[in-house]
C-alpha positions in Angstrom: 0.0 0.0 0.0 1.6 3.3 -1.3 -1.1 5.4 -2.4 -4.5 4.9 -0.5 -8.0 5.7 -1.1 -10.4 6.0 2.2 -13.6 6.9 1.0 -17.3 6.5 2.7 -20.2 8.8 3.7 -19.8 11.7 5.3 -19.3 10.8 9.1 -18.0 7.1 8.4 -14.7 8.0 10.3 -12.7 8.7 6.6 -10.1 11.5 8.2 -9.8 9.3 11.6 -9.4 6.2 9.7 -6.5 7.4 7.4 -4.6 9.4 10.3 -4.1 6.3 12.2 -3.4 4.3 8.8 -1.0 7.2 7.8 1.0 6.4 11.4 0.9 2.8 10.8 2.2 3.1 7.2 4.5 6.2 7.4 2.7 7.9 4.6 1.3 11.4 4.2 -2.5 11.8 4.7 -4.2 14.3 2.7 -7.7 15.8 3.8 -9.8 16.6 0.6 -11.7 18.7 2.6 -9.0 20.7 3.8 -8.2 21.7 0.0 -11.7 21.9 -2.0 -13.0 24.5 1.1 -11.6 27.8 1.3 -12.9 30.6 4.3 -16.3 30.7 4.4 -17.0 27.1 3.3 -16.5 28.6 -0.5 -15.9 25.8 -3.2 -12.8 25.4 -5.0 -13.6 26.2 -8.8 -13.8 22.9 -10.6 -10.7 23.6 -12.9 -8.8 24.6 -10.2 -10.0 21.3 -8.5 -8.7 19.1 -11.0 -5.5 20.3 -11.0 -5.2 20.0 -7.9 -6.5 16.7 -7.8 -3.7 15.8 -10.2 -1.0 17.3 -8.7 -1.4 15.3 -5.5 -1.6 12.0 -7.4 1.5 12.8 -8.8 3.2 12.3 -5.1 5.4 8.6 -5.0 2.7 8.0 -1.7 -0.2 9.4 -0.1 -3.3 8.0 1.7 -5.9 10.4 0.8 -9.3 11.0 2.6 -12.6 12.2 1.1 -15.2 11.6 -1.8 -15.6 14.3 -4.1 -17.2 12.0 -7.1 -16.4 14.2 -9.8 -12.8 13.3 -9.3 -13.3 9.8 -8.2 -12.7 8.0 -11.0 -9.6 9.8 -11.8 -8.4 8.6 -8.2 -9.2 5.6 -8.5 -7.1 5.3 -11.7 -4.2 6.5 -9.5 -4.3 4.5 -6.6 -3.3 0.9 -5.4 -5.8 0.5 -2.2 -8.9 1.3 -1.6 -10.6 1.1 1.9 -14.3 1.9 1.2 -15.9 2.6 4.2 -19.1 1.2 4.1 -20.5 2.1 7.6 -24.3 2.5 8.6 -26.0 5.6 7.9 -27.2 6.1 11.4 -23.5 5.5 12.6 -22.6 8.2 10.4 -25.5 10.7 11.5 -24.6 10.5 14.9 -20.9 11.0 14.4 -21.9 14.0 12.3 -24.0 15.4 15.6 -21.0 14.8 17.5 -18.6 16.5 15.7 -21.1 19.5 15.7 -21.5 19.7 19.1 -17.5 19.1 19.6 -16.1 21.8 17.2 -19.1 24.1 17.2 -17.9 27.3 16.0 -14.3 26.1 15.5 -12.8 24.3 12.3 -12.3 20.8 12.6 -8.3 19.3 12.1 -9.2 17.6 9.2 -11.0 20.7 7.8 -9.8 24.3 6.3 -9.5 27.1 8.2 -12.1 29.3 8.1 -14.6 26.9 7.8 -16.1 26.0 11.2 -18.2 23.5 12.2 -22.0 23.9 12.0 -25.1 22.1 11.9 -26.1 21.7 8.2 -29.3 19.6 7.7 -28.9 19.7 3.7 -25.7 17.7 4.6 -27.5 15.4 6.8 -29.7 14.9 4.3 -26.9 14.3 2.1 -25.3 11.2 4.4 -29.2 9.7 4.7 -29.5 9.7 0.8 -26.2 8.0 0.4 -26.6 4.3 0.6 -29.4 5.1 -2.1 -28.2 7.9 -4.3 -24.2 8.1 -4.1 -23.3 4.9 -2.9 -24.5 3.0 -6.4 -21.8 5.0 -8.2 -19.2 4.1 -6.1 -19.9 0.7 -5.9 -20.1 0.5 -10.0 -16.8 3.1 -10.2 -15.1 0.2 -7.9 -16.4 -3.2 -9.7 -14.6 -0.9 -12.9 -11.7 -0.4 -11.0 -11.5 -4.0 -9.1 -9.5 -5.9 -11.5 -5.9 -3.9 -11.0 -6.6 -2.8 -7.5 -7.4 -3.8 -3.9 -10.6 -2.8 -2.9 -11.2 -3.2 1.2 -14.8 -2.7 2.2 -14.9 -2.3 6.0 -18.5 -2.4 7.1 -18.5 -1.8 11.2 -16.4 -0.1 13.4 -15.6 -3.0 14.6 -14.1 -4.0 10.9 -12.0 -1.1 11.0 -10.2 -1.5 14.5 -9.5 -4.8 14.1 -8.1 -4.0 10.5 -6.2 -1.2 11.8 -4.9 -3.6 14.6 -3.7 -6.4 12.7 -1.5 -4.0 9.9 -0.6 -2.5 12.9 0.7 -6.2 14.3 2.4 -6.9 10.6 3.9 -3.6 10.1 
């Protein structure tokens, strides 16, 4: 594992997940979200996206965090790994109201500056719609990709600790 996909709904643990596989691994983590939002929660023009997107995957390693389908597929061209994870959308929704409550007001570490945490019930709406709307893509952009790539679908919390533990016990 060199360069490292963790994708999943919003509130699946993505930023979490790849810090603690970035310490395992000895590999830079990048947060998408730190670099698509600038102050204000203002979008990254989609030109300026891509190139972005390309100069990262450029890098000899990474782990990189976050979904962002429009760029997806050009990802998942680049990597070698992919951990998809696939937690439950409830799981997710609470972790979202956590994180709300936690860094209310202040920007997350995983996040950019300028952008602090707030309630945002489109978003919410956004991780209950995702088994159903986004998650089909994924899951057809990753049967695409399967063939030259390992794909890693953790489906609990529980899944990912104890994957985390045992590369942890092999590294």
């Amino acid at each position: 594992m060199r360069k490292v996909l963790v994708i999943g709904s919003g509130g699946a643990g993505k930023s979490t997940f790849a810090k603690r596989l970035g310490q395992i691994l000895g590999i830079e983590v990048i947060h998408l979200d730190s670099l698509y939002w600038n102050p204000g929660w203002v979008e990254t023009p989609k030109d300026e996206w891509r190139k972005t997107i390309e100069t990262l995957l450029k890098r000899d390693s990474w782990i990189i965090d976050g979904n962002y389908l429009s760029t997806l597929e050009r990802r998942l061209e680049a990597c070698d790994t992919v951990i998809f994870l696939d937690i439950a959308r409830t799981t997710c929704l609470w972790r979202i109201l956590k994180r709300a409550v936690l860094y209310r007001n202040r920007h997350r570490p995983d996040m950019a500056e300028g952008c602090a945490e707030k309630f945002n019930w489109e978003f919410m709406r956004w991780v209950w719609d995702y088994p159903n709307r986004t998650k089909p893509k994924v899951m057809a952009l990753l049967e695409k990709h399967s063939q030259d790539r390992q794909i890693i679908r953790l489906k609990s919390s529980a899944e990912a600790e104890e994957f985390l533990r045992r590369l942890n016990d092999t590294a």
